[in-house]
C-alpha positions as CSV (number, residue, x, y, z in Angstrom):
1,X,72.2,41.3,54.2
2,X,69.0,40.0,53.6
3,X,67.1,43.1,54.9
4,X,69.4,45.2,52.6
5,X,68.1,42.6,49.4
6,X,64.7,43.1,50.6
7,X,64.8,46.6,51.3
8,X,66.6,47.2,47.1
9,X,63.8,44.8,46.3
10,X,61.0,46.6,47.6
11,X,62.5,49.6,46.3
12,X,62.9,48.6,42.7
13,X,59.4,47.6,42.7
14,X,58.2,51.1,44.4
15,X,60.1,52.9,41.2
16,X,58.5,50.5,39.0
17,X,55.0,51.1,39.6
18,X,55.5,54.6,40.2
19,X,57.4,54.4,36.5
20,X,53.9,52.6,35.2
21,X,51.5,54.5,36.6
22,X,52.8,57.5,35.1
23,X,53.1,56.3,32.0
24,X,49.2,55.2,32.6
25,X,48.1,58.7,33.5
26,X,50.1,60.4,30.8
27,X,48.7,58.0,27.7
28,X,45.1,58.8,29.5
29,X,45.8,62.5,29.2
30,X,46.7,62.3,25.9
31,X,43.2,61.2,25.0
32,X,41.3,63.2,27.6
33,X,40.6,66.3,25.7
34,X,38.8,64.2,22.5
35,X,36.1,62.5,25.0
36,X,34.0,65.9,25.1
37,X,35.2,67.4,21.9
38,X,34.8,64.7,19.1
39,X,31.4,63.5,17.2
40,X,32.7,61.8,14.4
41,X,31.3,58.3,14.8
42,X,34.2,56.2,13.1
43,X,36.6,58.6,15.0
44,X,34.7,57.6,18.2
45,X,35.6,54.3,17.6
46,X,39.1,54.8,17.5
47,X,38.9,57.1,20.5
48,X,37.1,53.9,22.2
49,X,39.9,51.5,21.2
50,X,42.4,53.0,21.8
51,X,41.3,53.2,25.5
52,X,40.7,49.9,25.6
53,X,44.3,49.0,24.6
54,X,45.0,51.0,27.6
55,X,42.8,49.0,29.6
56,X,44.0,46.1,28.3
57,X,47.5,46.8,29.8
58,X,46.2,48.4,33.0
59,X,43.6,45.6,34.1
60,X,42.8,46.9,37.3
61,X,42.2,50.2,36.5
62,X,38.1,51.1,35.7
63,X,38.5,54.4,34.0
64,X,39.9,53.2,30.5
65,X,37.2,50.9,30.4
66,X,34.6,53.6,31.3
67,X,35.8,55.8,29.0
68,X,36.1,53.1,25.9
69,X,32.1,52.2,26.3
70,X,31.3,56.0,26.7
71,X,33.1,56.8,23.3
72,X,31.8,53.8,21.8
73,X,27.9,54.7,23.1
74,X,28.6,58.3,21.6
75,X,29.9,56.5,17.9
76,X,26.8,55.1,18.2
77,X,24.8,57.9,18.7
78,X,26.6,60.1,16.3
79,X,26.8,57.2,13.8
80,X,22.6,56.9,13.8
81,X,22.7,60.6,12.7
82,X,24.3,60.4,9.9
83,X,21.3,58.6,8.2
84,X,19.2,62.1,9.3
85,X,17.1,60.3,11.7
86,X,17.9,59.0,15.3
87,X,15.5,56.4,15.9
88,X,15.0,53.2,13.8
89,X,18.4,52.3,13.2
90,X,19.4,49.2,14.9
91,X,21.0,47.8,12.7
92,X,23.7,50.6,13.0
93,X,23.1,51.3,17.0
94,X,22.7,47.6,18.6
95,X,26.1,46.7,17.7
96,X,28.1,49.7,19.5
97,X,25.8,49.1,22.8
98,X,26.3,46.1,22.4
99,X,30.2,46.6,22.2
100,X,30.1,49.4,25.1
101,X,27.9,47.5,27.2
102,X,30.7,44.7,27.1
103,X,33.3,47.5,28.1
104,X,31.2,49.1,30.8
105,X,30.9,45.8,32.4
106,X,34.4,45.6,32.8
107,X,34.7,49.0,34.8
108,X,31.5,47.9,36.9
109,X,33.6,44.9,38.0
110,X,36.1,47.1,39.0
111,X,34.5,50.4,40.7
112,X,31.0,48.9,41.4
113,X,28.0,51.6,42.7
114,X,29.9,54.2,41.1
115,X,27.8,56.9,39.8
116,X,29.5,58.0,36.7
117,X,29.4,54.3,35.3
118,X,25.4,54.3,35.6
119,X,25.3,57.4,33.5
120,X,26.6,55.6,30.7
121,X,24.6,53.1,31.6
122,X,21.9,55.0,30.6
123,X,22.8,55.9,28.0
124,X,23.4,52.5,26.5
125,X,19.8,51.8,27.4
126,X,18.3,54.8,25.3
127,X,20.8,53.5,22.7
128,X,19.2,50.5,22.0
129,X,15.8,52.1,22.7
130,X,16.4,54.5,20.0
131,X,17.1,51.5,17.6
132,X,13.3,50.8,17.3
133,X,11.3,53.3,19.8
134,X,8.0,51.8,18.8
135,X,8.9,48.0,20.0
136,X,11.7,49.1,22.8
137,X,10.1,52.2,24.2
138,X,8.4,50.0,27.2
139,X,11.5,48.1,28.0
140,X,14.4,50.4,27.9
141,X,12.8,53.1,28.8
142,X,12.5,52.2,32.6
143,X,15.9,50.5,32.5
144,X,17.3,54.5,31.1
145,X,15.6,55.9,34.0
146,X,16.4,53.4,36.1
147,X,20.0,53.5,36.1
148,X,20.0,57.5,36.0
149,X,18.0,57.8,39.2
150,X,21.1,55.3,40.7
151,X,23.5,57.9,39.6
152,X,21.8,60.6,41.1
153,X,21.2,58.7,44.4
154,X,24.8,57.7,44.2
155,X,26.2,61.5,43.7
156,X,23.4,63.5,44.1
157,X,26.0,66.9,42.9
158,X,27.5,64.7,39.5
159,X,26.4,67.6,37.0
160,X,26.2,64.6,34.3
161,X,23.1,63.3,35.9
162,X,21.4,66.7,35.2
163,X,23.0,67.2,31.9
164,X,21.4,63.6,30.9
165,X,17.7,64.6,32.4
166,X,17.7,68.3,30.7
167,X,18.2,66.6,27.3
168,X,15.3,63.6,28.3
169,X,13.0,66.3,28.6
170,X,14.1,68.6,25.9
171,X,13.9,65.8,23.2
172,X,11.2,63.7,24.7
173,X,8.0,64.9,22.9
174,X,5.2,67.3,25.3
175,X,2.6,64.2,24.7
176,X,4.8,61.7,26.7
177,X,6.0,64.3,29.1
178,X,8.5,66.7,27.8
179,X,8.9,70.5,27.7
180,X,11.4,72.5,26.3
181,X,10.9,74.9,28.7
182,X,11.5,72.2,31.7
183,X,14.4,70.8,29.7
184,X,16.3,74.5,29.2
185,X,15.9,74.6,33.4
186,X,17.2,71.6,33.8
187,X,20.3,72.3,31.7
188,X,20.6,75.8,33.5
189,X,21.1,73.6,37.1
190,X,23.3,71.7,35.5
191,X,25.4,74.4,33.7
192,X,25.7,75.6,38.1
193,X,26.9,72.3,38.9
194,X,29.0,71.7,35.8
195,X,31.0,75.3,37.4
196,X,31.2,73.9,40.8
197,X,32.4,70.5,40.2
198,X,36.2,69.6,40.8
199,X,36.8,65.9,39.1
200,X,39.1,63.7,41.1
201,X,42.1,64.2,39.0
202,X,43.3,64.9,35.7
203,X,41.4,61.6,34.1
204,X,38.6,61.4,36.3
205,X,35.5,62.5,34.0
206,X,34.9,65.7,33.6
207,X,33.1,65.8,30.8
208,X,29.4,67.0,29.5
209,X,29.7,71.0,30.4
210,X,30.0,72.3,26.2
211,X,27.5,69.9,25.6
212,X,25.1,71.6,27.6
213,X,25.7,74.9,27.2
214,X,25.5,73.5,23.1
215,X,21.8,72.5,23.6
216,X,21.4,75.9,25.7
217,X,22.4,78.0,22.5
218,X,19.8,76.4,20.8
């Protein structure tokens, strides 16, 4: 009798998860499509909470914590453009890396050496150096470069890596070391491995391909 109990038990839990996990994967998919599609900054925000209100309910799982500090890094971003200039706007950058740094941490905890949370580490770091080049320049610089050279060491084929170091060089101007010409070859690898990468699954990131072929255009 009490292998019978045990056995319903066991079953009722099996069901259960299966039940959550479902529901997990479907509320991620939901999202999914807006992570490489939206540059509203204030709609980026939303996008980032709302995967953290996934997170929240799904503690052990990195990726809706991933993917609420990369949407929260690209509000930033997208909110320093709208004063028409990229740089010299901490005031309006420091507080969403500051936000998605707090996120990403979270995921680290979780999926640590992982290759697609040092990419937005990154670009957290050239976040907060864009918020005053002149004084940050010298220390986030390294730390950008830094944590993309751990991607690529960690998954030498994640097309994001490339994506992230065709842009470096494409907006970084020829007197510190960049070259449009360099950049556009850069994003052309990048477009190859883009084509040949298979994510994980259906929330695994997957994101970054339009963006390139965007700065390609131009």
């Amino acid at each position: 009798m009490k292998k019978v109990l045990a056995f319903g038990l066991a079953f009722v839990l099996l069901v259960n998860a299966h039940a959550q996990s479902e529901k997990y994967v479907k509320a991620m998919e939901k999202l999914m499509p807006s992570v490489d599609t939206l540059w509203d900054g204030d709609k980026l925000k939303e996008l980032s909470n709302s995967f953290e209100r996934i997170a929240e309910a799904e503690k052990t799982q990195w990726l809706p914590y991933y993917y609420a500090a990369l949407t929260r890094v690209n509000a930033g971003y997208a909110l320093a453009m709208n004063g028409g200039s990229m740089g010299g706007n901490a005031s309006v950058t420091d507080p969403e890396a500051d936000k998605a740094e707090a996120l990403l941490n979270k995921a680290d905890a979780l999926s640590p050496d992982n290759s697609e949370i040092y990419i937005v580490k990154k670009l957290i770091a050239t976040l907060r150096l864009l918020g005053n080049p002149m004084s940050r320049a010298m220390t986030y610089g390294p730390i950008a470069a830094e944590a993309l050279e751990k991607a690529r060491t960690l998954d030498p084929n994640n097309p994001r890596v490339y994506l992230q170091q065709g842009l470096d060089k494409m907006n970084t101007p020829e007197e510190w070391g960049g070259s449009v010409v360099e950049g556009k070859k850069i994003l052309e690898d990048a477009v190859k491995k883009f084509e040949a990468f298979k994510p994980l699954s259906s929330i695994h990131p997957n994101w970054g391909l339009a963006t390139a072929r965007y700065f390609l255009a131009r």
